[in-house]
C-alpha positions in Angstrom: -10.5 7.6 -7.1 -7.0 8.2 -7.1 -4.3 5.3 -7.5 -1.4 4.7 -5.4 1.5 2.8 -5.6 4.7 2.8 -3.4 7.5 0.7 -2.4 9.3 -0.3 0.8 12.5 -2.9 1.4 12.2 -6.1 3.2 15.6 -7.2 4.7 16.7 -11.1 3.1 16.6 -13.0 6.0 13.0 -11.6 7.0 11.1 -12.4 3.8 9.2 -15.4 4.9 8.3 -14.0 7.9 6.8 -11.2 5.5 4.9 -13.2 3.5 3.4 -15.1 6.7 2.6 -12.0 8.8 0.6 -11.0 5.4 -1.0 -14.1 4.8 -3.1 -13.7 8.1 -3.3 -10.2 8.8 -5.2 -9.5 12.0 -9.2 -9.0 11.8 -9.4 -5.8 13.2 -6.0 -4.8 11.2 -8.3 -5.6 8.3 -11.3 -3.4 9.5 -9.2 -0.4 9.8 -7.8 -0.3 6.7 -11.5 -0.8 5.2 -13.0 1.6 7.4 -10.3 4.5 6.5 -11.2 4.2 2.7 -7.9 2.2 2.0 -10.0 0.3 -1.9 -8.3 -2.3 -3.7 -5.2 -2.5 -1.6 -2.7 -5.2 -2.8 0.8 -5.8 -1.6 3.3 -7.4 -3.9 7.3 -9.0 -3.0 9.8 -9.8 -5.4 12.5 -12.1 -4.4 15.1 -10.3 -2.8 12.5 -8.4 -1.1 11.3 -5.4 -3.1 8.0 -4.8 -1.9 5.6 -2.7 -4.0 1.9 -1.8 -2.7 -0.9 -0.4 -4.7 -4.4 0.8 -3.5 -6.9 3.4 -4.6 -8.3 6.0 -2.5 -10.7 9.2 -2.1 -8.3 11.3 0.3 -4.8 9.7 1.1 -4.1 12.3 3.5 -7.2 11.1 4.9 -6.6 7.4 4.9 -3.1 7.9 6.6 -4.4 10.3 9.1 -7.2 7.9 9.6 -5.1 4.5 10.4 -2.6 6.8 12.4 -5.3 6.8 15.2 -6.4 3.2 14.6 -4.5 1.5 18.1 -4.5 -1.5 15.9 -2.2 0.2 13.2 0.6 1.0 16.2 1.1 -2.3 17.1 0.8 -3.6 13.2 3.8 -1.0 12.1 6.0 -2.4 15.4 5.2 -5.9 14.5 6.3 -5.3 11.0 9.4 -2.3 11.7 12.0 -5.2 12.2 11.3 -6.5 8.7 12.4 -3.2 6.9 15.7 -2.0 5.8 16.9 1.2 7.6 13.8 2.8 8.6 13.5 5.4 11.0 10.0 5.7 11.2 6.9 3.4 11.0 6.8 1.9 7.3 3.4 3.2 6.3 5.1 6.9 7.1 8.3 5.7 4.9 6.8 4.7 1.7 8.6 6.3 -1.6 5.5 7.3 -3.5 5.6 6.1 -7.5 4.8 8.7 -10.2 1.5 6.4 -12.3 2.7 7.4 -16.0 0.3 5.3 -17.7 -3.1 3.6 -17.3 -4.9 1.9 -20.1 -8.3 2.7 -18.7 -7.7 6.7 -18.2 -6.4 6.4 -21.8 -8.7 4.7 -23.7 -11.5 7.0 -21.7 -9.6 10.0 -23.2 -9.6 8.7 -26.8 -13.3 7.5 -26.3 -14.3 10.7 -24.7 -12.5 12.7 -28.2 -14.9 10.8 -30.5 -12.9 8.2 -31.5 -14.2 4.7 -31.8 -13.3 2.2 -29.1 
């Protein structure tokens, strides 16, 4: 399963209205996501509106492919566009991508699998 992470920009005055809209994302909102393989999807916001969003998947081309023909993800992305700082597109087609440079669990597999005791 491959690990994602990426960030996006909330403008200041739109934070709370961030947080709500995420606090009761719609039912079939939900669905899609599950049902185009998006696992373990979190969403977090710092302060002055960082937002960074991690989720593990099988096929990310796949799971954006897949919720760019859900109906419900259209009208999600245009609920959310006025929200983000100077995007041009939808926010699920601007997210800056993170490099993961470590994870304890890939590590400690690598040292276990080498024959060195855990």
């Amino acid at each position: 399963m491959r690990r994602v992470c990426f960030q996006l920009q909330v403008k200041p005055g739109h934070i709370d209205a961030y947080r709500k809209a995420h606090a009761t994302v719609w039912a079939d909102m939900l669905s899609a996501l599950h049902d185009t393989g998006w696992h373990n999807y979190s969403i977090f916001l710092r302060p002055d509106g960082l937002v960074i969003g991690y989720f593990e998947t099988r096929d990310l081309q796949a799971n954006l492919d897949g919720m760019a023909a859900a109906p419900v993800n259209a009208r999600w992305q245009a609920a959310m566009a006025e929200h983000f700082v100077d995007l041009d597109v939808p926010a699920d087609q601007a997210f800056l991508y993170l490099d993961e440079v470590f994870n304890l669990d890939d590590q400690l597999n690598s040292v276990n699998q080498n024959g060195i005791p855990s």
